[in-house]
C-alpha positions in Angstrom: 26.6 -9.4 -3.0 25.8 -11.9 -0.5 23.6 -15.0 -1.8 20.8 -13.7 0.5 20.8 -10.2 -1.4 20.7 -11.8 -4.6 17.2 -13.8 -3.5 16.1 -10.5 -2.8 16.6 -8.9 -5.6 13.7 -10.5 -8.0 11.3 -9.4 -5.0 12.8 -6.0 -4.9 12.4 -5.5 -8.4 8.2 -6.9 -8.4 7.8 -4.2 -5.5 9.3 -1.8 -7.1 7.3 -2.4 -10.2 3.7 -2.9 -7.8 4.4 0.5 -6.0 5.4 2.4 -9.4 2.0 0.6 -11.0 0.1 1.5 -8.0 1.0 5.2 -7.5 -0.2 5.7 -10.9 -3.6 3.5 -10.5 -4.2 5.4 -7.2 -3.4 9.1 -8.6 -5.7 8.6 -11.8 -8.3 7.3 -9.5 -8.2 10.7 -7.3 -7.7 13.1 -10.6 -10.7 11.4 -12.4 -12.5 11.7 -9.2 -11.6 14.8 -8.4 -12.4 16.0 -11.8 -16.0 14.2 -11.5 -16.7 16.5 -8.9 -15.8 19.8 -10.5 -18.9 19.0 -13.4 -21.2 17.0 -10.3 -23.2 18.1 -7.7 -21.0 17.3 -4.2 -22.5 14.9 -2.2 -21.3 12.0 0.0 -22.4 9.3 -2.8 -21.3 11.3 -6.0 -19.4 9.5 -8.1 -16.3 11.4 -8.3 -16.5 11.2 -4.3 -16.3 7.2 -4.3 -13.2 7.3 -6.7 -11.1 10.4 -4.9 -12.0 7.6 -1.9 -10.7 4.6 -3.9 -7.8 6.7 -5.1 -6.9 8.0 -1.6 -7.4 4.2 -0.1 -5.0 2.6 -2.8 -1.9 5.1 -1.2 -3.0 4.3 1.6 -2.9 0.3 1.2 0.9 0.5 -0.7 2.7 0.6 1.9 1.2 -2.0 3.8 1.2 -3.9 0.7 5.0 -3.5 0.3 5.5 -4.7 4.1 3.4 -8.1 3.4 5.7 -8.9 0.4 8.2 -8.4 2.3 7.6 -10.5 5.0 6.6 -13.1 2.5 10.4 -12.8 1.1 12.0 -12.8 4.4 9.8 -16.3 5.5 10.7 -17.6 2.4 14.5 -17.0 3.2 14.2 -18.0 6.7 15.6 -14.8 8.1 13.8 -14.8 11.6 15.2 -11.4 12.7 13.4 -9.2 9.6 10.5 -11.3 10.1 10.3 -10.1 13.2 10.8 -6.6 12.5 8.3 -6.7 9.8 6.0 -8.2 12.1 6.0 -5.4 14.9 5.9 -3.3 12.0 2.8 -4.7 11.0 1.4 -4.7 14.1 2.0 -0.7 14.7 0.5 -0.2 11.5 -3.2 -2.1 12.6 -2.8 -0.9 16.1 -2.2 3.0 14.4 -5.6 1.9 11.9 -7.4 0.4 14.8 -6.7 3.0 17.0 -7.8 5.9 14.8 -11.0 3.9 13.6 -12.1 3.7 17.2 -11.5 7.5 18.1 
């Protein structure tokens, strides 16, 4: 294993351990919410429809999550070319958000 694999390797293990932890929060968020709204009235501002939101926002913030920890590790490292990459990846990501937000 090349010295720049074993710098990654701390990182890879806290993202590992932040997606596992956040799977979780994000799926007891939607089941409590979604059980909330089998004993609620359904409306827009029930309860259990705010968490099933909050649950359904947290997978939705993981992964982009994940790609700003990388590109923290790959700055840190100095390794322009996946810096890059992470970038444009980045940047498809808000252009995808930005784009659907506007339709």
């Amino acid at each position: 294993m090349s010295d720049h694999d074993q710098e990654l390797v701390p990182t890879a293990r806290h993202l590992g351990t932040l997606l596992r932890w956040g799977t979780w929060v994000a799926l007891a968020l939607t089941a409590v919410g979604t059980a909330l709204l089998l004993v609620e009235e359904e409306s827009l501002t029930a309860p259990g429809t705010v968490v099933v939101t909050l649950g359904l926002a947290a997978f939705v913030v993981l992964p982009a999550t994940r790609l700003l920890i990388m590109l923290w590790a790959f700055v840190r490292l100095r390794d322009r070319l996946y810096v890059i990459i992470t970038l444009i990846v980045l940047g498809l990501v808000a252009a995808t958000i930005t784009a659907k937000a506007l339709l």
